[in-house]
C-alpha atoms as a printed R data frame, in Angstrom:
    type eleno elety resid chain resno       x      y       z
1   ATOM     1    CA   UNK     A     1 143.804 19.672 157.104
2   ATOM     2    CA   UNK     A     2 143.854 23.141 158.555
3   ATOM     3    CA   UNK     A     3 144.378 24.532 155.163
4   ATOM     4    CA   UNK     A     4 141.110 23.011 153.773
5   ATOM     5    CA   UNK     A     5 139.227 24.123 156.937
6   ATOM     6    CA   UNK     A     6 140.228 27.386 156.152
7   ATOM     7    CA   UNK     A     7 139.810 27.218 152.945
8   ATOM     8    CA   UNK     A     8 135.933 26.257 153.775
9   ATOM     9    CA   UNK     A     9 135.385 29.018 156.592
10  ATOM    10    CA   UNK     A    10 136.537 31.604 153.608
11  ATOM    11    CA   UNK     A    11 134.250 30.375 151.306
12  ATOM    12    CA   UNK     A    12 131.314 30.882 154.020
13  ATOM    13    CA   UNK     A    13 132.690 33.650 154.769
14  ATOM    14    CA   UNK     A    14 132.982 35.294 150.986
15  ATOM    15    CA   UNK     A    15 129.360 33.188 150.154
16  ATOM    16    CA   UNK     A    16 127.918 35.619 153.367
17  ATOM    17    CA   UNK     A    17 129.504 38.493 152.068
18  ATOM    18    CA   UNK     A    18 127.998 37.780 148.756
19  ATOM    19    CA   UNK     A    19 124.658 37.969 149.760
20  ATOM    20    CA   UNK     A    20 125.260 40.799 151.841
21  ATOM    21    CA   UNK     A    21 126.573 43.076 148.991
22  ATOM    22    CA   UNK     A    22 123.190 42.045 147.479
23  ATOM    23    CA   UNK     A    23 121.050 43.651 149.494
24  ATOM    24    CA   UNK     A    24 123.323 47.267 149.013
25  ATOM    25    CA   UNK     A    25 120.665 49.111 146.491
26  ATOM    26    CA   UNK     A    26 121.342 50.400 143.760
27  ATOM    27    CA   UNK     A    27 120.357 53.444 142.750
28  ATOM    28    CA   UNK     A    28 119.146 55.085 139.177
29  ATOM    29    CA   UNK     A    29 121.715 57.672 138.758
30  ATOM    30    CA   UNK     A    30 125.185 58.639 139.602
31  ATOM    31    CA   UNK     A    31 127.785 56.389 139.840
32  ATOM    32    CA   UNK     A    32 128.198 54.733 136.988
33  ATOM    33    CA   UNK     A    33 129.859 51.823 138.449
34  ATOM    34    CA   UNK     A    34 127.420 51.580 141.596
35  ATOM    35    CA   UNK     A    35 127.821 51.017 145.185
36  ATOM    36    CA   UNK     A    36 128.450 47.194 145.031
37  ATOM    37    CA   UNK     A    37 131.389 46.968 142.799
38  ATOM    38    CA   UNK     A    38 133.951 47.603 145.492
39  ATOM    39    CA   UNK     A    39 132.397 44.975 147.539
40  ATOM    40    CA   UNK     A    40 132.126 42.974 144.272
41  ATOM    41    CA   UNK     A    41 136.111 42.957 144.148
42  ATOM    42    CA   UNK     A    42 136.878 42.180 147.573
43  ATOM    43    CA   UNK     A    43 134.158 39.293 147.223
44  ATOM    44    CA   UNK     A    44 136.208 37.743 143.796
45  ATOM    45    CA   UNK     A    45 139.525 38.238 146.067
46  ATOM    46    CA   UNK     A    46 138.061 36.302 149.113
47  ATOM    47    CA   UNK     A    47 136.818 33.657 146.869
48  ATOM    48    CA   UNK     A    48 140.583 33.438 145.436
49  ATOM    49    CA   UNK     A    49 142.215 33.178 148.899
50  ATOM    50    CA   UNK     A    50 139.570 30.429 149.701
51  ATOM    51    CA   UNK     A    51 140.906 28.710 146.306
52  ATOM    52    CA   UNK     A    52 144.389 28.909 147.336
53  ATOM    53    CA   UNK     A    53 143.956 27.346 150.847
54  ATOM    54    CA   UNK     A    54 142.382 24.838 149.244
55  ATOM    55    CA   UNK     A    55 144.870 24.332 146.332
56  ATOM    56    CA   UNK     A    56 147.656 24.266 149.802
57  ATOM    57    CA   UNK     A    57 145.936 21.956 151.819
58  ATOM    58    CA   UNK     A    58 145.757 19.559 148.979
59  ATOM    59    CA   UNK     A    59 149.027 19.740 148.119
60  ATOM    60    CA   UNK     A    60 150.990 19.502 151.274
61  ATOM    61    CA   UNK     A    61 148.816 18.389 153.813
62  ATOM    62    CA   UNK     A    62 149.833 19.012 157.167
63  ATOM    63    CA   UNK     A    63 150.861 16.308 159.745
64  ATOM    64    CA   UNK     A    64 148.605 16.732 163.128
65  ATOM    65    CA   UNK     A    65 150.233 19.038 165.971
66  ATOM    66    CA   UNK     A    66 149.730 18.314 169.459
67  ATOM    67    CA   UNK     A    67 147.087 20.459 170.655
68  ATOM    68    CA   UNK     A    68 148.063 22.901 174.004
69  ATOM    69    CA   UNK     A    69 150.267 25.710 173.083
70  ATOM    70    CA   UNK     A    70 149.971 29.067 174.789
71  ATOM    71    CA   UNK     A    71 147.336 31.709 174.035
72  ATOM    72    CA   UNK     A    72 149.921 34.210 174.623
73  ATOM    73    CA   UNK     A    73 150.208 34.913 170.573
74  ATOM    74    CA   UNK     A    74 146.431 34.713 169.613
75  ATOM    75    CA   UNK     A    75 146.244 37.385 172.339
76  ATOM    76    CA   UNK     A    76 148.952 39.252 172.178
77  ATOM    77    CA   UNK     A    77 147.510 39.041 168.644
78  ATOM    78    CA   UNK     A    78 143.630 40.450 169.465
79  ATOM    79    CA   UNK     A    79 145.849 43.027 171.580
80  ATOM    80    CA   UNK     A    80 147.323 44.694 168.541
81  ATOM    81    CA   UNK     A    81 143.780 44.386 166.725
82  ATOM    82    CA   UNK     A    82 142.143 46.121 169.484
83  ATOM    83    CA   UNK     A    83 144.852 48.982 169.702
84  ATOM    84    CA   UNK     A    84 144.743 49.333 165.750
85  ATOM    85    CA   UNK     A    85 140.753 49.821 165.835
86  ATOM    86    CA   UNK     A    86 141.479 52.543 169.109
87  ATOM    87    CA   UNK     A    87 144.035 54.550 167.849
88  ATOM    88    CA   UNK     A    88 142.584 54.778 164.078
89  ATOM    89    CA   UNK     A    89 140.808 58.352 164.051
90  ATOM    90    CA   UNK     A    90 143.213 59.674 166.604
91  ATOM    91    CA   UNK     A    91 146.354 58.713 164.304
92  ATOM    92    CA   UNK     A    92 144.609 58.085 161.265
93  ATOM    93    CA   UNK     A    93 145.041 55.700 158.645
94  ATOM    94    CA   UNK     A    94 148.212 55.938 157.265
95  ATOM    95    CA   UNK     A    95 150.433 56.344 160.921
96  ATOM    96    CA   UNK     A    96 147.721 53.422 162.606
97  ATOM    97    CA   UNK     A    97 148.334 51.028 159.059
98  ATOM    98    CA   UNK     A    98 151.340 51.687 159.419
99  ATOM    99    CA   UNK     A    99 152.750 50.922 163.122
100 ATOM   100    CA   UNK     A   100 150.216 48.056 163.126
101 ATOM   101    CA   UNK     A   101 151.971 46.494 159.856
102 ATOM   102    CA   UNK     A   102 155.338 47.101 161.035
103 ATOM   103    CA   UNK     A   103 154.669 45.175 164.581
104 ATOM   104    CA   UNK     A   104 152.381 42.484 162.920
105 ATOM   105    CA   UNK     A   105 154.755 41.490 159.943
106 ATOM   106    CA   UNK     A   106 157.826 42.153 161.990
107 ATOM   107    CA   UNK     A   107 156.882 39.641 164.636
108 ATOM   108    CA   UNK     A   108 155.892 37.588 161.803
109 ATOM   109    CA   UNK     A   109 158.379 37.369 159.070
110 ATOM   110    CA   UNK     A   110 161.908 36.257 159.693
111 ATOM   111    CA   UNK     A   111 162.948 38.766 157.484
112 ATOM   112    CA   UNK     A   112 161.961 41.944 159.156
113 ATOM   113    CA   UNK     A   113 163.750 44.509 157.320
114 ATOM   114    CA   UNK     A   114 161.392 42.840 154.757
115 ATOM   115    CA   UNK     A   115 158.588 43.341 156.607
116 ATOM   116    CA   UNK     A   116 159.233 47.083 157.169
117 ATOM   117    CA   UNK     A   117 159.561 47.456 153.496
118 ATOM   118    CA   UNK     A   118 156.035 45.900 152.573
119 ATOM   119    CA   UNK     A   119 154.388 47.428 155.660
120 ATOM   120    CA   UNK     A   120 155.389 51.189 154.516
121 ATOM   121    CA   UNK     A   121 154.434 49.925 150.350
122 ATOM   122    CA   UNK     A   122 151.820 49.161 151.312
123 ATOM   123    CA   UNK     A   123 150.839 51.476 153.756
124 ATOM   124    CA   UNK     A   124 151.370 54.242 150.921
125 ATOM   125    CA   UNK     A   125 149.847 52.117 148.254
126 ATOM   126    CA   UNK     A   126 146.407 51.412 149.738
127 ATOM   127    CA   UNK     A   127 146.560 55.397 151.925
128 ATOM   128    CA   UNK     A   128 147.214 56.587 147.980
129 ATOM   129    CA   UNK     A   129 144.315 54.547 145.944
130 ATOM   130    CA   UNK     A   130 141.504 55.133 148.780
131 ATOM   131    CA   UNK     A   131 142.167 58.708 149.124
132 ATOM   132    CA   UNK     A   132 142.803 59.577 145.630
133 ATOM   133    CA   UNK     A   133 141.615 56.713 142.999
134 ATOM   134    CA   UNK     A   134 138.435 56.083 144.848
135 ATOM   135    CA   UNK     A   135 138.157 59.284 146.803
136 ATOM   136    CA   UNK     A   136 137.321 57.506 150.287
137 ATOM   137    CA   UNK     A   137 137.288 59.591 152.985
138 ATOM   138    CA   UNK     A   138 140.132 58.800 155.402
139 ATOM   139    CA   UNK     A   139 140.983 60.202 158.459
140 ATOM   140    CA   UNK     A   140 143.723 62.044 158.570
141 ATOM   141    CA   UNK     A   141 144.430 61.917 162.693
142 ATOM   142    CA   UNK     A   142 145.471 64.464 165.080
143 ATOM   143    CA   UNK     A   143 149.190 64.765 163.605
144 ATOM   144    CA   UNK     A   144 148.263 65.929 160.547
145 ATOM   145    CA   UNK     A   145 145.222 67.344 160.764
């Protein structure tokens, strides 16, 4: 059940997001692909998250849970969110992606050595194709600045 109401606030979500990248304009010259392509792509991906919650919660749906656990991991969880959003111009993307990966996915995965691999992949992965394949201004952060 919580899969398909998942699955339903991602396709509100992505359907919001749609209209959204609609109203970017476009302009007459100079990039050939245009402003809303990016957007366009991370749209299609929502959409296909949305489709796999839904394709879970059909298949194996969940038995009801007890409601009345602790907060103390949604906000322990909105704790590491806030840090990551406070520390990402002073450490800059790659360091701040980085450590918040690492403590997310570790605390996360049972696996964590894991979890340290993916987190530094794909740290460098994403760090590489903003800064060089789309040329996205990043900041660097006081270390290596």
């Amino acid at each position: 059940m919580i899969s398909l109401m998942l699955a339903a606030a991602a396709a509100i979500l992505a359907a919001c997001y749609y209209w959204g990248i609609q109203r970017i304009p476009l302009m007459g010259i100079g990039d050939p692909i245009g402003p809303r392509f990016f957007p366009g792509l991370l749209c299609i991906a929502m959409l296909f998250c949305a489709l796999l919650l839904l394709l879970e919660g059909l298949k194996n749906p969940a038995p009801r849970h007890k409601a009345g656990g602790s907060l103390k991991p949604v906000l322990a969880a909105v704790a590491v969110i806030a840090l990551y959003f406070m520390a990402f111009e002073r450490l800059g993307y790659l360091l701040d992606t980085l450590l918040f990966l690492v403590i997310t996915m570790g605390w996360c995965h049972p696996k964590r050595g894991h979890a340290v691999l993916v987190a530094v992949i794909f740290s460098l992965a994403s760090w590489y194709l903003f800064k060089y394949a789309l040329d996205v201004q990043l900041p660097a952060g006081r270390l290596f600045s």
